[in-house]
N, C-alpha and C positions, 0 to 999 in steps of 0.2 A: 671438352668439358663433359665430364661424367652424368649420368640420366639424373643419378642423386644431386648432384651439387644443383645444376639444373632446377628441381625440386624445393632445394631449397631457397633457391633465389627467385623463384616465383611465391614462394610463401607470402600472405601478408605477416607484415608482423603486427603482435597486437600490444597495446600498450597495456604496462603494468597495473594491475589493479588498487581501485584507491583504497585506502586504508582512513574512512571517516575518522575520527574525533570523538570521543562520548560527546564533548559539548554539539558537535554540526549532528551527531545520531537524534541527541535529545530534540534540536532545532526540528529538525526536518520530522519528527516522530509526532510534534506537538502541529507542525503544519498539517501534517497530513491528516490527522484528527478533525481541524478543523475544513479542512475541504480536501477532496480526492484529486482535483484536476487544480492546474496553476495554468493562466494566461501568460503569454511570453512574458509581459511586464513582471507580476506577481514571481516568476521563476528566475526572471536576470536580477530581480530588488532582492531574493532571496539568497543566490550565488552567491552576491556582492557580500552579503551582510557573515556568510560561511567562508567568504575566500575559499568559495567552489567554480567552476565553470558552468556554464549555464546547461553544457553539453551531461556532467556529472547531478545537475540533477535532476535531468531531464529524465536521465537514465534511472536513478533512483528510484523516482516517483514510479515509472512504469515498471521498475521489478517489485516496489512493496506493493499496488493494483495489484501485480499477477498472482505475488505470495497472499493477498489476500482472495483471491478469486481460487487458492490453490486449497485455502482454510473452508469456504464454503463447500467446494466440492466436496472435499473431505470428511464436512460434519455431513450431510446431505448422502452419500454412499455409507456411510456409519448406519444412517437410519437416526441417527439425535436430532431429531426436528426439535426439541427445546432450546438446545444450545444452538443450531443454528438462528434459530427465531430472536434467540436474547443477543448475539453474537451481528446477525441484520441489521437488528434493532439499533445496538450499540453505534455499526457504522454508518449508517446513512440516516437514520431516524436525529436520534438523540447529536450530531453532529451537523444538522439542518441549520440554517441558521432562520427558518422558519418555525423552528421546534423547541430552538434551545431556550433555556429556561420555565418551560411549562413541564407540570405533574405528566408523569409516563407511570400507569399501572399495567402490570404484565400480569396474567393470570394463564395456569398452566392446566390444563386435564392430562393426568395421565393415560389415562384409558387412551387416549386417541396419540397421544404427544404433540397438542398444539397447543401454541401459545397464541392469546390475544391480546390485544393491546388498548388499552383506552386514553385521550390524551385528553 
């Protein structure tokens, strides 16, 4: 047997990538909104209801985290301390479920670019 072949049959191989649904996108777009992390329970009740595997969106959950961890750095190396402040604000503030439904006033200085918050 050849060094290549060899090669190639130690490869792992990796399985096909899934191609969500708009409907299971929209699902999972509105859960994550409402909280960033799911309990095994909360993630196999969710699977179930997307005819996804629990493994798919386990996987999900932790690439839209990273994509959004990838949005902070991004606005934060820009120097937009507003956007990132409104953008904070949006994800973890206002998706509290300590918070949700109470008055959020943002107020902006330019001169500095910070944003404050009063609730």
């Amino acid at each position: 047997m050849s060094e290549e072949e060899l090669n190639v049959l130690c490869k792992k191989t990796r399985k096909v990538r899934t191609a969500f649904s708009d409907q299971q996108l929209s699902a999972l777009e509105r859960s994550f909104d409402r909280q960033k992390y799911l309990s095994i329970h909360e993630r196999k009740e969710l699977a179930t209801r997307l005819h996804l595997s629990d493994t798919q969106v386990k996987t999900w959950y932790q690439n839209r985290r990273f994509d959004m961890h990838l949005t902070m750095v991004g606005l934060c190396n820009r120097g937009d301390h507003y956007s990132f402040a409104l953008w904070f604000l949006s994800f973890f503030f206002l998706s509290s479920p300590n918070l949700s439904g109470r008055r959020l006033d943002v107020y902006h200085t330019s001169t500095h670019g910070v944003a404050l918050m009063r609730i």
